[in-house]
N, C-alpha and C positions, 0 to 999 in steps of 0.2 A: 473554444475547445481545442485548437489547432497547438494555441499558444501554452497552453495547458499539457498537451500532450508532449509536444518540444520540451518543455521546461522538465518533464517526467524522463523522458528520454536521456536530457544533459545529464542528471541528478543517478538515473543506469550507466551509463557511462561511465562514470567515477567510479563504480565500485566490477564494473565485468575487464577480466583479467583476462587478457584477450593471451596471453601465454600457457595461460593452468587450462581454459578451455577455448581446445581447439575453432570451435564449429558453434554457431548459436541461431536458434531459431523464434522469433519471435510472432506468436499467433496472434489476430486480431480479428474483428470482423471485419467487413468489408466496406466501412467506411471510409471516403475519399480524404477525411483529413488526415488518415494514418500515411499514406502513402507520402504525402507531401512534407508534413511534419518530419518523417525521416528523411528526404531528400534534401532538407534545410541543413542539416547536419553535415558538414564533410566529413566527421568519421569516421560516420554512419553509411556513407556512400561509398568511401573509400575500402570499410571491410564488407560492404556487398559486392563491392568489384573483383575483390580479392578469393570469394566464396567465404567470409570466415563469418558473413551475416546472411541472415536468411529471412524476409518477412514473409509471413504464409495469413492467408486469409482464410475464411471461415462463413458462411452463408448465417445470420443469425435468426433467421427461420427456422433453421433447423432443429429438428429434437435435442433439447436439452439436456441428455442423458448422457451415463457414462463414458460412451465412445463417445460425444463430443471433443474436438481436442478445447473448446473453450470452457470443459464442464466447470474446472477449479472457479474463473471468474463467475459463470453465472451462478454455481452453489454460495459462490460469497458474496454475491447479490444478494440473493435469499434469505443470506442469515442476517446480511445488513437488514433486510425489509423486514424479517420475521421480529430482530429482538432490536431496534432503533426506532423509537415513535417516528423520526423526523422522516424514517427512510421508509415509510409505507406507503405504497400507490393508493392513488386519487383516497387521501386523506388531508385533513387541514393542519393540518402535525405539519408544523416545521421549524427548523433552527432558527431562532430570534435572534441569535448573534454567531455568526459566522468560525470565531475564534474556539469559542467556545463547543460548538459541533464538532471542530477539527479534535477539539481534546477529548472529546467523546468516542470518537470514531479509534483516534490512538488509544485509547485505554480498552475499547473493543478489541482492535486489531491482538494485544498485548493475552486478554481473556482468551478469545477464541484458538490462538496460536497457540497458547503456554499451560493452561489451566481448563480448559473444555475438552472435555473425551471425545475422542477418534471415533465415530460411530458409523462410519460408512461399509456398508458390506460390502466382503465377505470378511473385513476385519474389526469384528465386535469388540477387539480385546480394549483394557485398561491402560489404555496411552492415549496420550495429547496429538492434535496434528500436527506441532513441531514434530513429536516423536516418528511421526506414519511419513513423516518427509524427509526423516534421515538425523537430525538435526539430536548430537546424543545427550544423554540425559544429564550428565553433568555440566553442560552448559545452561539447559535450560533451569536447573537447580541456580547455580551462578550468577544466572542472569534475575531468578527471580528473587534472591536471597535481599532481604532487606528491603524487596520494593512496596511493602504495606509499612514498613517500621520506620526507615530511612528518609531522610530530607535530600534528593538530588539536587545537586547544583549545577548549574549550568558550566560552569569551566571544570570540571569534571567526570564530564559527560562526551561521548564522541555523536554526536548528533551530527546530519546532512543539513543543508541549506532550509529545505522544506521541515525539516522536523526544529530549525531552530526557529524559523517563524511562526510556527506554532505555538512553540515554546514564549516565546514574546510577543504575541498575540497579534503578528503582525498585518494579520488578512484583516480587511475591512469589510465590513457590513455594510450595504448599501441603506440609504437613507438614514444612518446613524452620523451624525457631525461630532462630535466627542473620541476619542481614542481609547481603546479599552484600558482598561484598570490592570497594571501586570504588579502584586506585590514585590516589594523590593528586595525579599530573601530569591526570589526567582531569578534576580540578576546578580546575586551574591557570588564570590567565588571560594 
């Protein structure tokens, strides 16, 4: 998990603009790998020395409710477990190949962000939770223009490290000796 979080952290790091915002705080619970995993980092050390980082912890006993500062994470827990077979407690549902989960989960994340109504009170209204996050609507038009109709290709796409290994089905599956199947319009440019 340590190694995992590290690699999450590098992959933030590339995109947080340590100019456009000033000050950043990052919530977690209170488990001991978070701590360390950021101190592996010199960046990460270096703008907590500076104040421009902040890790704050979180008791995960605590009520799960709105005033949690971790509510976002665990309500998207939820929705993972609610609408993901693999992702529901003490059930025999699970990902049979790894690569393939990861594509699941991204085209989730893509649903629930872009195309799933905001339904959290007191705001009932008819927007997405890009929309309730700021995120304005002609981007998310933009972004979703084409993506049932269109063939993505991978050199034309701005994808991170972790979303190109997905993309190439790069995670391995434990007990599987074969390497997945990635058709070759997918490496197409």
């Amino acid at each position: 998990m340590s190694a995992a979080f590290r690699e999450l952290m590098k992959g933030f790091l590339r995109y947080w603009d340590q100019e456009a915002m000033e000050g950043l705080q990052l919530w977690t619970d209170e488990h001991p790998v978070y701590p360390q995993a950021i101190a592996s980092l010199p960046s990460l050390r270096l703008a907590m020395a500076e104040g421009r980082f902040e890790h704050r912890t979180h008791p995960s006993q605590a009520p799960r409710g709105l005033l949690n500062p971790l509510f976002s994470v665990n309500y998207y827990d939820r929705e993972l477990r609610k609408d993901l077979a693999a992702f529901h407690r003490e059930s025999t549902c699970f990902t049979r190949n790894v690569a393939n989960g990861l594509m699941r989960i991204r085209l989730y994340q893509i649903y629930h962000n872009y195309q799933k109504r905001y339904r959290m009170r007191p705001l009932w209204l008819p927007f997405t939770h890009a929309q309730a996050a700021g995120v304005p609507v002609f981007k998310i038009r933009d972004g979703i223009k084409g993506y049932y109709t269109d063939r993505p290709f991978l050199s034309k796409l701005s994808l991170n490290d972790e979303e190109i290994k997905v993309w190439l089905k790069a995670h391995h599956t434990p007990l599987k000796h074969e390497k997945d199947y990635v058709p070759k319009y997918a490496l197409a440019s």
